[in-house]
C-alpha positions as CSV (number, residue, x, y, z in Angstrom):
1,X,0.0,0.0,0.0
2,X,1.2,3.4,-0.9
3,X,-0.3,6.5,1.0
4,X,0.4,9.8,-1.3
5,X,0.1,13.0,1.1
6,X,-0.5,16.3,-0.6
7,X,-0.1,19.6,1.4
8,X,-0.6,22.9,0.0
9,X,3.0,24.1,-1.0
10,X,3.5,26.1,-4.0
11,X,1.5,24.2,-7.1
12,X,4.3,25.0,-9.1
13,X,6.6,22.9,-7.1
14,X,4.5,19.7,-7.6
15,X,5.9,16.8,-9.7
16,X,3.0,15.1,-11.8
17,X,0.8,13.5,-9.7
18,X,-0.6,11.3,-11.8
19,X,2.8,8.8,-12.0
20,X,2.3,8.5,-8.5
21,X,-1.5,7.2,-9.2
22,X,-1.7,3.2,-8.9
23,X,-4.9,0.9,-7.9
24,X,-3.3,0.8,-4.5
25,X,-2.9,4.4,-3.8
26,X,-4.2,6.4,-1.2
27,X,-4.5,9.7,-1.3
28,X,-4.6,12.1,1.5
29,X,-5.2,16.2,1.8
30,X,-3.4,18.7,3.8
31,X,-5.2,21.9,3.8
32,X,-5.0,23.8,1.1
33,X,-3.8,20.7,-0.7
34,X,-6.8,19.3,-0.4
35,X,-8.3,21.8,-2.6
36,X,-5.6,21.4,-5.3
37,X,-6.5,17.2,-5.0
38,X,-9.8,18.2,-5.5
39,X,-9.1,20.5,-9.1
40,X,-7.0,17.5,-10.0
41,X,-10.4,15.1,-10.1
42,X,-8.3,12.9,-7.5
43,X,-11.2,13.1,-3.9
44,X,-8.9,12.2,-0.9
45,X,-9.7,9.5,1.4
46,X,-8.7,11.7,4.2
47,X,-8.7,15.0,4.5
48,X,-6.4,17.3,7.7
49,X,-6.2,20.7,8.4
50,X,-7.4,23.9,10.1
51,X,-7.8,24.8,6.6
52,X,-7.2,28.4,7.4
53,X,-5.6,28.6,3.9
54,X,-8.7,27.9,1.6
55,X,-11.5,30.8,1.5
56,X,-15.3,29.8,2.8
57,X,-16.0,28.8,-1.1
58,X,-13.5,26.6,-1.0
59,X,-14.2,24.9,2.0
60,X,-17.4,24.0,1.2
61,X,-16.7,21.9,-1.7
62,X,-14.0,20.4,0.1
63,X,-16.3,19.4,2.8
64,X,-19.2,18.4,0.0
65,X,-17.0,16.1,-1.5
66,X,-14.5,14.6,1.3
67,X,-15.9,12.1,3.5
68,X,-12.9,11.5,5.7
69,X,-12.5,15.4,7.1
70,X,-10.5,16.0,9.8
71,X,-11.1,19.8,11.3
72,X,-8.7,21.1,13.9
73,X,-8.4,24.3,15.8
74,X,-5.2,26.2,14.3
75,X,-4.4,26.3,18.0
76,X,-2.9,22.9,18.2
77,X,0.7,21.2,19.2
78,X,1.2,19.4,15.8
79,X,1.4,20.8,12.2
80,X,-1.3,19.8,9.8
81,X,1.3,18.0,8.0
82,X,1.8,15.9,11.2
83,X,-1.3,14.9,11.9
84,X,-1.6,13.4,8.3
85,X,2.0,11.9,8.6
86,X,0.6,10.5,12.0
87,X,-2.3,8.8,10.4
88,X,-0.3,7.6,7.6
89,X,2.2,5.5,9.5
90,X,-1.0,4.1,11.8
91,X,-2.0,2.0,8.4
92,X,1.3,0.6,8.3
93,X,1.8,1.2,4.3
94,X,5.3,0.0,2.6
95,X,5.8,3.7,1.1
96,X,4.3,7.2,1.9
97,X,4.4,10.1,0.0
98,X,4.7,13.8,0.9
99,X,3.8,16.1,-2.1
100,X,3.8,20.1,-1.6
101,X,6.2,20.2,1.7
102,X,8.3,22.3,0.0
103,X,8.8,26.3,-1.1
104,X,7.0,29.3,0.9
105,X,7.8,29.1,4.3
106,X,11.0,28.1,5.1
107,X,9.9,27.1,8.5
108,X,7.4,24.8,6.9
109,X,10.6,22.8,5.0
110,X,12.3,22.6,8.0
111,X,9.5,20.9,10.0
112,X,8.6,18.9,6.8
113,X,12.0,17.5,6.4
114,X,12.3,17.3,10.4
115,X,9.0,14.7,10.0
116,X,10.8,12.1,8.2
117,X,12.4,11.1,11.7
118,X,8.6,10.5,12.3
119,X,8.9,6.7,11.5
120,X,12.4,6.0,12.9
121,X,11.2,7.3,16.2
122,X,8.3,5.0,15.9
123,X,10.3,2.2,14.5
124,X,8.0,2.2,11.5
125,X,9.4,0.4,8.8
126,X,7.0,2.5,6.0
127,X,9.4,4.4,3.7
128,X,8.6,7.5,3.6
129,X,9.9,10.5,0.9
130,X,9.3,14.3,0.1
131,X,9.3,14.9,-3.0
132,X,8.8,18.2,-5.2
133,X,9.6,19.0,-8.7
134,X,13.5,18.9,-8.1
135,X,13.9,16.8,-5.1
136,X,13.8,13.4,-3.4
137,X,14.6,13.4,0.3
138,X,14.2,10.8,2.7
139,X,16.4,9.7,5.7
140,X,18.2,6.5,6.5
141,X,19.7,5.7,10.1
142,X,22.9,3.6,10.3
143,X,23.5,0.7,7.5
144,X,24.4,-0.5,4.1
145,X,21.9,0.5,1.7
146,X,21.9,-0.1,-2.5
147,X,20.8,3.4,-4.4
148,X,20.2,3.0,-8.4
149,X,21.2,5.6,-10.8
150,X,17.7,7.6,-11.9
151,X,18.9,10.4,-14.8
152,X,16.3,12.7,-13.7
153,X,17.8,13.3,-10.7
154,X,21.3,13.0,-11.1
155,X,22.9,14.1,-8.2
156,X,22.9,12.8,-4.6
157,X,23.5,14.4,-1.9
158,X,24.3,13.1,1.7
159,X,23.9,15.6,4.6
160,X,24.1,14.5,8.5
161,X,21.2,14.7,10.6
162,X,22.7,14.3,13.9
163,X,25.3,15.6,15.3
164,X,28.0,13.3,13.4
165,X,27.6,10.2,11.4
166,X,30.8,7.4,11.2
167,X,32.6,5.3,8.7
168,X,30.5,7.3,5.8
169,X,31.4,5.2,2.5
170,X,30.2,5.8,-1.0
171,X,31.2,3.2,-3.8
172,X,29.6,3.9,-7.6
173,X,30.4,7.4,-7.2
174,X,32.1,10.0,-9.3
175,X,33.6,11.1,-5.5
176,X,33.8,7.9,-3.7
177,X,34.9,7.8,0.6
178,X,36.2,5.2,2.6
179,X,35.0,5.5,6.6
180,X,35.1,8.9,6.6
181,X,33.5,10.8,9.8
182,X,31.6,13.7,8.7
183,X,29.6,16.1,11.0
184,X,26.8,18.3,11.5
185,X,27.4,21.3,9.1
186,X,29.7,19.3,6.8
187,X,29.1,20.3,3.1
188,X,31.7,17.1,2.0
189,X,29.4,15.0,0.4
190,X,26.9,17.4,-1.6
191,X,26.2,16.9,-5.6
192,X,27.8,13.7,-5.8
193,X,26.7,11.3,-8.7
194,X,26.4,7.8,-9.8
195,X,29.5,6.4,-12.3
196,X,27.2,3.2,-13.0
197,X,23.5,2.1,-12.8
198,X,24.2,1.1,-9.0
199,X,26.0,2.6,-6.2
200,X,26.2,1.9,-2.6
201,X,26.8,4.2,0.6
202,X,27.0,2.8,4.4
203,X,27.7,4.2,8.0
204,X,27.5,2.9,11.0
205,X,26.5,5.7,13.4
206,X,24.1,8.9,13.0
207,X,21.1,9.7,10.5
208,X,21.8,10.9,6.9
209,X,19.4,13.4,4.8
210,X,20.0,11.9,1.8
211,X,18.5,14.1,-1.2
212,X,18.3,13.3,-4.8
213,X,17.9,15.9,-7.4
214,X,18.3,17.8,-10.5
215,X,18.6,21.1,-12.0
């Protein structure tokens, strides 16, 4: 199962949705983004939000046409986004989707990005990835993991999370390391690339941002 999250980020910034439609997709709303599910002809199962960002209008036809509404007070300890990330990882799907988490407010992206420790801290095995037009981010904690060459998004990036992250080492890249300790701040391992269709990067202590992308 594969649970698609749309917030309401800058509609420019949006890859096309429909190549991340499938017969086991779900589809959830964040706010605004609900609205710009809605003009897509793609009705949400779920919908989250204070939806202080849609006018009365709007509103309306969201609640005409969303069974699955959840209203909040905009007085609240989580972020919209939360509270559909939240839900998400409650249905235990393999992959979840976060579409319009990024542009406008920069403290938005910094939260957003901050949510993919969501399912680590839950020890949720769901993969979960941001994505905009440009950009693939999603975290992995401490291991050996396989990453395959994509040429639309070209480079990879790998910043730390935590405070440092040990025995960093990339093989299939144009800028390979070997157990290199790189810390918080570290700009060492931005715009790398793929030499052949597979690579594969391990560490043994810290989290990694690891961000794919193109120009």
């Amino acid at each position: 199962m594969i649970i698609n999250i749309l917030a309401g980020g800058p509609e420019e910034l949006l890859p096309d949705l429909s190549s991340y439609q499938g017969d086991e997709t779900i589809w959830v709303g964040v706010d605004r983004g609900v609205y710009h599910l809605i003009n897509r002809d793609i009705i949400p199962s779920m919908a989250f939000g204070d939806f202080d960002s849609v006018s009365e209008e709007e509103l309306s036809a969201i609640e005409h046409q969303v069974t699955g509404l959840k209203k909040y007070k905009p007085e609240k300890d989580e972020t919209d986004m939360e509270l559909a990330l939240n839900w998400a990882l409650e249905q235990k799907p393999d992959t979840i989707h976060l579409f319009g988490a990024t542009g406008g407010r920069l403290d938005h992206l910094l939260a957003n990005v901050q949510l993919l420790l969501n399912p680590i801290k839950s020890k949720n095995p769901a993969n979960v990835y941001l994505i905009d037009e440009k950009n693939i981010v999603f975290l992995k904690e401490a291991g050996r993991y396989t990453i395959e060459k994509v040429a639309a998004k070209k480079y990879i990036s790998f910043v730390p999370l935590t405070l440092d992250v040990t025995d960093l080492t990339l093989e299939g890249f144009k800028y390979p390391l070997k157990n290199r300790h790189i810390y918080l701040g570290s700009t060492l391992c931005i715009s790398n690339e793929l030499i052949s269709d597979y690579g594969t990067f391990s560490f043994s202590k810290g989290i990694l941002i690891v961000v794919r992308s193109n120009d």
